[in-house]
Biotite code that builds the C-alpha atoms (Angstrom):
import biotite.structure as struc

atoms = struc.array([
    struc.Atom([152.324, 108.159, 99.563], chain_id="A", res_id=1, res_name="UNK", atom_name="CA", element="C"),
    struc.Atom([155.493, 110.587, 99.170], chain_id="A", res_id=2, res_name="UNK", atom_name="CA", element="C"),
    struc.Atom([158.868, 109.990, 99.758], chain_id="A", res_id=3, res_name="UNK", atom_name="CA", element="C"),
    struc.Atom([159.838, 110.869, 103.080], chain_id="A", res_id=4, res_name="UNK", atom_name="CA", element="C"),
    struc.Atom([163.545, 109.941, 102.278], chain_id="A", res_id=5, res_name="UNK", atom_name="CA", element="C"),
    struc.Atom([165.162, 110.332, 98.958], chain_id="A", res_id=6, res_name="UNK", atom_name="CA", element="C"),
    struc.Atom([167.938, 107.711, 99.794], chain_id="A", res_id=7, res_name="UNK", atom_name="CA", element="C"),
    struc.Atom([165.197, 104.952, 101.363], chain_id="A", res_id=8, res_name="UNK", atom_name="CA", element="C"),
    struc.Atom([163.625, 101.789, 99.072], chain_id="A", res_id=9, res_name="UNK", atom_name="CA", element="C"),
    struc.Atom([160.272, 102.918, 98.940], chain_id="A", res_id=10, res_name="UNK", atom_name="CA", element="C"),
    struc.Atom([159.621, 99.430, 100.608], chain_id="A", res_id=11, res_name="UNK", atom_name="CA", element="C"),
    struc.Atom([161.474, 100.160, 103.347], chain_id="A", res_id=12, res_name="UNK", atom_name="CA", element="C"),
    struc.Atom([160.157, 103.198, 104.456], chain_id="A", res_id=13, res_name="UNK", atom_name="CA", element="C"),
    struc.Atom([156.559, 101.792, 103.842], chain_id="A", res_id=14, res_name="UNK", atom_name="CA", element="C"),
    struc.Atom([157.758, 99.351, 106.686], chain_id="A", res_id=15, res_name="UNK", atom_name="CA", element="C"),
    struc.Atom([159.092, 102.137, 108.751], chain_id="A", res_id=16, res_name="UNK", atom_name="CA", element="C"),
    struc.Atom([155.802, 103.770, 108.352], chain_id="A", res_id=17, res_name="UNK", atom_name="CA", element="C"),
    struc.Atom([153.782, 101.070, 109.006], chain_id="A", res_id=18, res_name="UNK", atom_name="CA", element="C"),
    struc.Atom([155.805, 100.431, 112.455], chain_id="A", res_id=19, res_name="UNK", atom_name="CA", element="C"),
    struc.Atom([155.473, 103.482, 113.418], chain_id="A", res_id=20, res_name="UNK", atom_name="CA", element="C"),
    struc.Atom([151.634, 102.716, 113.294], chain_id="A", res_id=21, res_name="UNK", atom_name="CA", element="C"),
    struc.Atom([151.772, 99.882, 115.157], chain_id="A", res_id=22, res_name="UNK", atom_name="CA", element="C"),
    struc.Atom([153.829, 101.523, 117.693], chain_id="A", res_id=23, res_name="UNK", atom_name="CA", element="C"),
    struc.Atom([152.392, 102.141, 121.348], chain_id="A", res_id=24, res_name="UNK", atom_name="CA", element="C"),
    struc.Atom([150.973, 105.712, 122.212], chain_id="A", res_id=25, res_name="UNK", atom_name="CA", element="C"),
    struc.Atom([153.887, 104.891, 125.025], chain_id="A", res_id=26, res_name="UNK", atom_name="CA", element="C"),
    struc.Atom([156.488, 103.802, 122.910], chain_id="A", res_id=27, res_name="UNK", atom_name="CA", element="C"),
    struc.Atom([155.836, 106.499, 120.360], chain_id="A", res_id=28, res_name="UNK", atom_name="CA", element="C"),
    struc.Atom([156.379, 109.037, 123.504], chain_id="A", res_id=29, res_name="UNK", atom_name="CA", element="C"),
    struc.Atom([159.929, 107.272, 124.027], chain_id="A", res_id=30, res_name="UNK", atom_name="CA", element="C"),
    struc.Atom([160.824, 107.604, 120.513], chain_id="A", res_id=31, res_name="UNK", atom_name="CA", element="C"),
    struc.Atom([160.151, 111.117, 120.705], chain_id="A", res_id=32, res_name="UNK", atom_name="CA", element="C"),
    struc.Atom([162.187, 111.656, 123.746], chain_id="A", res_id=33, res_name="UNK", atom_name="CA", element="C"),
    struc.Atom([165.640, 109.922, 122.475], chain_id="A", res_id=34, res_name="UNK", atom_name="CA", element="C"),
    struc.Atom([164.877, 112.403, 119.473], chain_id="A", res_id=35, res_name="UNK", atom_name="CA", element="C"),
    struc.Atom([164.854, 115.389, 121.637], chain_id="A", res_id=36, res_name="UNK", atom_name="CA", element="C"),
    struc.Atom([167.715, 114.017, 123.697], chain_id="A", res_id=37, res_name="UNK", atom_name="CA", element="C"),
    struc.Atom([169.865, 113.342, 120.442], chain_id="A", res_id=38, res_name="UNK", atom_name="CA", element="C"),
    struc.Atom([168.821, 116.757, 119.438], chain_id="A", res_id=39, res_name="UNK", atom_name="CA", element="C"),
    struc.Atom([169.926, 118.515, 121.930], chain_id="A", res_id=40, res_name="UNK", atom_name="CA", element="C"),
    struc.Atom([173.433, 116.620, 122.247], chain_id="A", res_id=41, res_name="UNK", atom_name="CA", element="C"),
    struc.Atom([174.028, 117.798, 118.945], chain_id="A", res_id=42, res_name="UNK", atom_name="CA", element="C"),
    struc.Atom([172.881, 121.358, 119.870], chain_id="A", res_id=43, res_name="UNK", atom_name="CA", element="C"),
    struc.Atom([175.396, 121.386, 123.021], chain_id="A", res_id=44, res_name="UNK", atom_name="CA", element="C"),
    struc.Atom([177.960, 119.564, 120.240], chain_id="A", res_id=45, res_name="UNK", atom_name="CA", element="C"),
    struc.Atom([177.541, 122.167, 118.412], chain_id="A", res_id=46, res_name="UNK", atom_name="CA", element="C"),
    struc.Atom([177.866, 124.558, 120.865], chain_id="A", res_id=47, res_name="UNK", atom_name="CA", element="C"),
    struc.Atom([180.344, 123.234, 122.729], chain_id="A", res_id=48, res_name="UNK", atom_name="CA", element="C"),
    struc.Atom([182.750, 123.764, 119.006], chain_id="A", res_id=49, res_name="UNK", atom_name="CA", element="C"),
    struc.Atom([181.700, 127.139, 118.553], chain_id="A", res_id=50, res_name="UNK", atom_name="CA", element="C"),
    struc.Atom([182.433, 128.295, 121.601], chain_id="A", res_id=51, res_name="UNK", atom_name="CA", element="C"),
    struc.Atom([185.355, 126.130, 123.100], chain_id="A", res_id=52, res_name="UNK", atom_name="CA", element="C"),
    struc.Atom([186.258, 127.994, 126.331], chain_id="A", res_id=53, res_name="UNK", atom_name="CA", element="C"),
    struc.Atom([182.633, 128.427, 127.656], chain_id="A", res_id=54, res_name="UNK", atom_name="CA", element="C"),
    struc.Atom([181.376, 127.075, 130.991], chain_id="A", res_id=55, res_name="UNK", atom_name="CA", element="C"),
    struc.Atom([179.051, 124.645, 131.168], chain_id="A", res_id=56, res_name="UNK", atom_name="CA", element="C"),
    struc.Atom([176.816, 126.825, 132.582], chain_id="A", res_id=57, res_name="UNK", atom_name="CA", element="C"),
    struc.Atom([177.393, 129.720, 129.885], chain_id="A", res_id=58, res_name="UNK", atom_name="CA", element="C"),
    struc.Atom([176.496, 126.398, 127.284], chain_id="A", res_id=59, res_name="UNK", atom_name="CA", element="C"),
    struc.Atom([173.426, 125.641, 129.224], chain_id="A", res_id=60, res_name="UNK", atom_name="CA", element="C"),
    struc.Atom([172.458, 129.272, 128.524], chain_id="A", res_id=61, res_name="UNK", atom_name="CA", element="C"),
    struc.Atom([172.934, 129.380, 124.848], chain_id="A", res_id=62, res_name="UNK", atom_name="CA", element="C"),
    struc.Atom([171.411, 126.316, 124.492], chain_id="A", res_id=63, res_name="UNK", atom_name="CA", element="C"),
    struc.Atom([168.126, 127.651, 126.306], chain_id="A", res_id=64, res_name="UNK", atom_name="CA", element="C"),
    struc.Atom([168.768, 130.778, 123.532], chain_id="A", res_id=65, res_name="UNK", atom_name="CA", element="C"),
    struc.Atom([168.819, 127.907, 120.750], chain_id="A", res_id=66, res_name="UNK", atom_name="CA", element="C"),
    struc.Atom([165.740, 125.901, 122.179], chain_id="A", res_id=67, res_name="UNK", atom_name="CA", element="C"),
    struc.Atom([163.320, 129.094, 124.078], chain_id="A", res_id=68, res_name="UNK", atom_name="CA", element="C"),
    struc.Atom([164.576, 131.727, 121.782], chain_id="A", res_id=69, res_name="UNK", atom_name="CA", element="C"),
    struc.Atom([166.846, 134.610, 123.338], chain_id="A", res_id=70, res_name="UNK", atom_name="CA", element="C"),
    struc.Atom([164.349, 137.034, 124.428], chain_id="A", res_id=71, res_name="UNK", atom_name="CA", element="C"),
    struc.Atom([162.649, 134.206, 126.530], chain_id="A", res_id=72, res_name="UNK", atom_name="CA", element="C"),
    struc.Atom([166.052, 132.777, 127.624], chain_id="A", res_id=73, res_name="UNK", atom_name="CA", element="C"),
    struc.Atom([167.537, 135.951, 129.006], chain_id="A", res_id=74, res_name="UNK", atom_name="CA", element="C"),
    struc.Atom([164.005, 136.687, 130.781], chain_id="A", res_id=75, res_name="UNK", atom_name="CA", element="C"),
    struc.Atom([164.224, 132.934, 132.590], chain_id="A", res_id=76, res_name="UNK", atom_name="CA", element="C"),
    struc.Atom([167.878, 132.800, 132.527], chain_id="A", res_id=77, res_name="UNK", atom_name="CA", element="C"),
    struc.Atom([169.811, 136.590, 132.297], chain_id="A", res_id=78, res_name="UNK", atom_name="CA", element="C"),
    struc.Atom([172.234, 137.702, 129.938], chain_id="A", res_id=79, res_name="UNK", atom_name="CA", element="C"),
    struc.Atom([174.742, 135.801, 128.338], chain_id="A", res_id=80, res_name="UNK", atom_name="CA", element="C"),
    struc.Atom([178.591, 137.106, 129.447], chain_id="A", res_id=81, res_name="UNK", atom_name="CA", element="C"),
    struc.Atom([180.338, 139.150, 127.142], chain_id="A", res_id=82, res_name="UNK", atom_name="CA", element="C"),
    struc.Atom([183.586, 136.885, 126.382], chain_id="A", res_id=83, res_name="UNK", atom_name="CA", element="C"),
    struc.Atom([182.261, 135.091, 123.428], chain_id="A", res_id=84, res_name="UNK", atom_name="CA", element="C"),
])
């Protein structure tokens, strides 16, 4: 098997693997949520830096640009403003 993480004991991550495996088709689907949760905190994190006197809303909408890609998000969501 290859590495999946440089920085992991090969032992370690054989475990990880192997409970991962083991892991319910339900409990996979919860693992998978928190990841796309975490992910998009970071995302609106991220956002939230770059652009420090947007609304929430205007955040919500560069986030769906981020996640849906811009042509879909302005077609579901409009433009973005102009004050960057």
């Amino acid at each position: 098997m290859t590495a999946l993480y440089p920085d992991t004991h090969p032992k370690m991550e054989a475990l990880q693997v192997e409970l991962w495996r083991q892991a319910s088709p339900t409990r996979k689907m919860q693992m998978l949520a928190q990841l796309n949760a975490s992910a998009r905190l970071l995302a609106l994190t991220g956002l939230r830096a770059r652009y420090p006197q947007a609304t929430e809303a205007e955040l919500r909408r560069r986030l769906a640009g981020l996640l849906l890609g811009e042509e879909l998000a302005r077609k579901a969501y409009g433009d973005l403003p102009d004050a960057e």
